[in-house]
Phi, psi and omega in degrees: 000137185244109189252127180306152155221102202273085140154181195233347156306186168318302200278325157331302183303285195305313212295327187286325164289321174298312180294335173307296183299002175231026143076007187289148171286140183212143190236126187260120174233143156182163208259344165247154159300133171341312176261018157311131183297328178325309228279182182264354206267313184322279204266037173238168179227139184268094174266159197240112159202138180283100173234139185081022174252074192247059143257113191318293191331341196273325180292011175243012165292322168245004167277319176269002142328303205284336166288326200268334137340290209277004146284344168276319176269017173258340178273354161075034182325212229120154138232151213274358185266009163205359196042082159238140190276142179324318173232138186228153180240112184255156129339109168257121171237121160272079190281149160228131173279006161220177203262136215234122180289149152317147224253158154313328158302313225258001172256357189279125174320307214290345190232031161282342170301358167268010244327107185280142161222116159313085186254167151253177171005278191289327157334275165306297193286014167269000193234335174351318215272354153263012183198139146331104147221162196310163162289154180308306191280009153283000190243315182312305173303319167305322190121338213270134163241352180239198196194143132228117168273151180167143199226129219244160198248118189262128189260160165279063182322304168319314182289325167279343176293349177314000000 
């Protein structure tokens, strides 16, 4: 059996790797190089949270995504024409204007390497001095008192299709 793999981006890309390693044949098409500016993968970055995803099926699929991601930044990855690193562990801030339980992932052992915290407001802009945020009294006028922090690891897609 021979599996069509349509385009040439990240998600092209990684699905023609995975079906490689589990030995499958693969015929790969897309009408652009991978690094066209057209494509979406050149200006996007891959942050990795399961969001809107409450089908059980989906989780060990992104639980091992999220080790192999947090393996690019322990390897001390690059790309070697800047060293800028393939993957960075970033600050994700979610504001909510009410207070919200935690999503199932974020209570799951395999993602405490994110360390998630549930802040409110006045929490959070006391930790500011490790990220950017709007002033306070534009998140007041908004509505929003609660939070979720937690730092999540994001790829350099351009770079990494290289």
């Amino acid at each position: 059996m021979t599996v069509l793999v349509i385009g040439s981006g990240v998600i092209g890309l990684r699905t023609a790797v995975e079906l490689t390693r589990r030995k499958t044949r693969i015929r790969l098409m897309s009408p652009r190089h991978p690094l066209h500016p057209s494509t979406c993968s050149v200006g996007a970055g891959g942050l990795w949270m399961p969001f809107h995803c409450d089908d059980d099926r989906t989780d060990n699929w992104s639980y091992d995504t999220l080790d192999e991601l947090m393996s690019y930044t322990t390897k001390q990855s690059v790309d070697k024409t800047s060293d800028k690193p393939l993957v960075e562990v970033v600050p994700a801030i979610s504001f909510k204007r009410t207070p919200k339980d935690p999503p199932l992932w974020a209570t799951d052992p395999r993602t405490k390497v994110l360390g998630f915290q549930t802040l409110s407001m006045n929490e959070l802009y006391k930790q500011r001095n490790n990220f950017r945020l709007p002033k306070r009294e534009l998140m007041d006028e908004a509505g929003y008192q609660h939070t979720w922090l937690f730092h999540t690891p994001i790829v350099d897609s351009p770079n990494m299709l290289k």
